[in-house]
N, C-alpha and C positions, 0 to 999 in steps of 0.2 A: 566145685572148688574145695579144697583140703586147706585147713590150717596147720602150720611147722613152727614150732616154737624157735626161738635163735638158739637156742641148745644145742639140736638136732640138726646133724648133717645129714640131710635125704642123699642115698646114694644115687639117683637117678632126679636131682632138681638140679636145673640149671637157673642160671640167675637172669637169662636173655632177655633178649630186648627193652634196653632204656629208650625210652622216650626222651627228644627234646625239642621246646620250642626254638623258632627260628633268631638265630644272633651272629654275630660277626664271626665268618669262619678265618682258621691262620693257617689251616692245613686238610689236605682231603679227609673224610671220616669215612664211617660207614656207611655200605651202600642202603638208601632209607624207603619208605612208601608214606608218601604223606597222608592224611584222612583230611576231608573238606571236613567244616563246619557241618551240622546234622544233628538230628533226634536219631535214638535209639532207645529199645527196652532194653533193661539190666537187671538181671537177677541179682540181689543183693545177697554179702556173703554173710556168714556168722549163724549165728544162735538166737530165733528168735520165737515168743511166747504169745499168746491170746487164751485170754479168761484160765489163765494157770497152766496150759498145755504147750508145747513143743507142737510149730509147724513153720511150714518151710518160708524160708524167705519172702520180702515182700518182691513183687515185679516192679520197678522203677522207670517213670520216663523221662530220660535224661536227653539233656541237651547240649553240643560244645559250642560255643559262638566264636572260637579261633580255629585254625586247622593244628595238628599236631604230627609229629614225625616218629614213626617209629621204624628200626632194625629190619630190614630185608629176610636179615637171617639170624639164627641164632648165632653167639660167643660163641667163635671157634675154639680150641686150644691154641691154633698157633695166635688169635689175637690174642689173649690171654695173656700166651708167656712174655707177651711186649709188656705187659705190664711187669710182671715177675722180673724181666729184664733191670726194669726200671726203679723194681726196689719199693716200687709201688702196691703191687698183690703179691700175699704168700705166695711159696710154690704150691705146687701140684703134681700128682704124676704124670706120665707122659701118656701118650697114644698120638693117631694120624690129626696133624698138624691141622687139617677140614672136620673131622668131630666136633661136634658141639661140646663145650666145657662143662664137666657137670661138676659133681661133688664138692661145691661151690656154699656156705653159708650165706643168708642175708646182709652181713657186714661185709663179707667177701665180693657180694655184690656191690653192695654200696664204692667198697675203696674202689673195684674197675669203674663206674660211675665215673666218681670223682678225676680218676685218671685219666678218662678219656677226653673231660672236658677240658681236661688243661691241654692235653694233647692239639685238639681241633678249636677250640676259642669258643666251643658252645658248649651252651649247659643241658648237659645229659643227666637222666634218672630213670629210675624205675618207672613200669607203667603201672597206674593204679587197675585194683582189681577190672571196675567200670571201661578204664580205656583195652586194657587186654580184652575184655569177652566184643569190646566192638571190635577191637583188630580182626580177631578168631574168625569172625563173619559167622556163614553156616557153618563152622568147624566147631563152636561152642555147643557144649551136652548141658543138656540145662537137666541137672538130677535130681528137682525137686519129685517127693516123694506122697505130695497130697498131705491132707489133714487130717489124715485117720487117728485112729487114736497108737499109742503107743508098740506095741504090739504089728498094728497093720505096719507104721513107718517102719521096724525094724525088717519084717517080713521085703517089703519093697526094696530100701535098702542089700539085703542079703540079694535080691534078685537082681540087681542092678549090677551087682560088683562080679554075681555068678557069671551073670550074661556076658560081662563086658572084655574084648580082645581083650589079647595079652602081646605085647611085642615083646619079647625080652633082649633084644637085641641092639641095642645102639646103632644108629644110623648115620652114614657124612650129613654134613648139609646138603638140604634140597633131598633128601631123600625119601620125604613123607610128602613132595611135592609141594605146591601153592592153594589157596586160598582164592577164593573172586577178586581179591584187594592184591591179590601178589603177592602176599608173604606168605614165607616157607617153613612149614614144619610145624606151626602150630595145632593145638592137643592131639599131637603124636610125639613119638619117638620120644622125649623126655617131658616133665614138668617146668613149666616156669616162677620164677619168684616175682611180687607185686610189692608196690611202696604200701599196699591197704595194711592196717591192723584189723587183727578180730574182733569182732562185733557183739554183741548183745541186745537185746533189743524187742519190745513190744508192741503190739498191733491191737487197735480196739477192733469191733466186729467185725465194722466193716474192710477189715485189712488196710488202713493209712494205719503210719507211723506216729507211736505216741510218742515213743521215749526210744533211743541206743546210746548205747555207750562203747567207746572205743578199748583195744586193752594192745598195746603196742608192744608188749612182751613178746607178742606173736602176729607172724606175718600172714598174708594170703598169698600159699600158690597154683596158680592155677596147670590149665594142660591133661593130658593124660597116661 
């Protein structure tokens, strides 16, 4: 996961896949893949400490007791400019109407949110960090870097980012394929934006959580 402050317009984040629960539809929406009810582990995002040092995330086992819905696919542009249309989302530049929308801010995400719910009569949002890496399935990289000391994590780190493809190429939809769950495109072809804030946060020895705290200045997104 990477953290993007609302400043910062990532040229390659898109703001895809809002998440919503189930409500009264008044119009067709987008095409969706539900998740049952389930446990999952979740790497947890942000910045976290034990006995004064920097180490990687706690592992979380989480649970959802309703099903939830998320995006087939990523924001197209041409869904996008229905918003633009509408007076509702800034513009944007153009490209092929099936592209995934990028250069998108978190507020910019939020106002398509909001528009689309009025649009279809449900309440759409963003997916929190936790429900993105269950969508992802096997397609989530879990980058923790171990609890070396200083030095080793930067060394992993550097090795991690050496190592890792590069696409530089923007993709239609569907173009980085499906997932075991059926969704397309996820951690490829762009990043996605999450409702999570950044984190902080403490672990006694045994790695359970003492203390986090949230800083909502800044968002989490995920992808790659």
């Amino acid at each position: 996961m990477k953290l993007s402050t609302v400043a910062v317009l990532l040229l390659v984040v898109s703001f895809t896949i809002p998440v919503h629960r189930p409500g009264p539809i008044n119009s067709a929406g987008p095409e969706m893949v539900t998740l049952a009810p389930g446990a999952w582990s979740y790497r947890a995002s942000g910045t976290w400490h034990r006995d004064g040092r920097q180490v990687d995330p706690p592992r979380l086992a989480l649970e959802d007791d309703a099903p939830f819905s998320i995006m087939r696919h990523q924001v197209s542009r041409g869904e996008y400019a229905a918003c633009v249309a509408d007076g509702a989302c800034l513009p944007s530049e153009g490209g092929p109407a099936d592209e995934p929308r990028t250069q998108v801010s978190w507020h910019d995400a939020q106002a398509y949110a909001s528009w689309l719910s009025k649009e279809t009569g449900q309440t759409w949002r963003l997916p929190t960090d936790a429900e993105w890496q269950r969508a992802a399935a096997e397609r989530f990289t879990d980058d923790a870097l171990g609890d070396g000391d200083l030095s080793d994590r930067w060394l992993a780190r550097y090795a991690q980012e050496a190592e890792a493809e590069v696409h530089p190429v923007l993709r239609l939809l569907g173009g980085w394929g499906t997932n075991s769950l059926g969704i397309a495109d996820l951690a490829g072809n762009v990043w996605e934006w999450t409702n999570s804030c950044a984190v902080t946060g403490t672990l006694d020895s045994s790695g359970r959580v003492l203390a986090q705290s949230d800083y909502c200045g800044a968002r989490i997104v995920e992808g790659r």
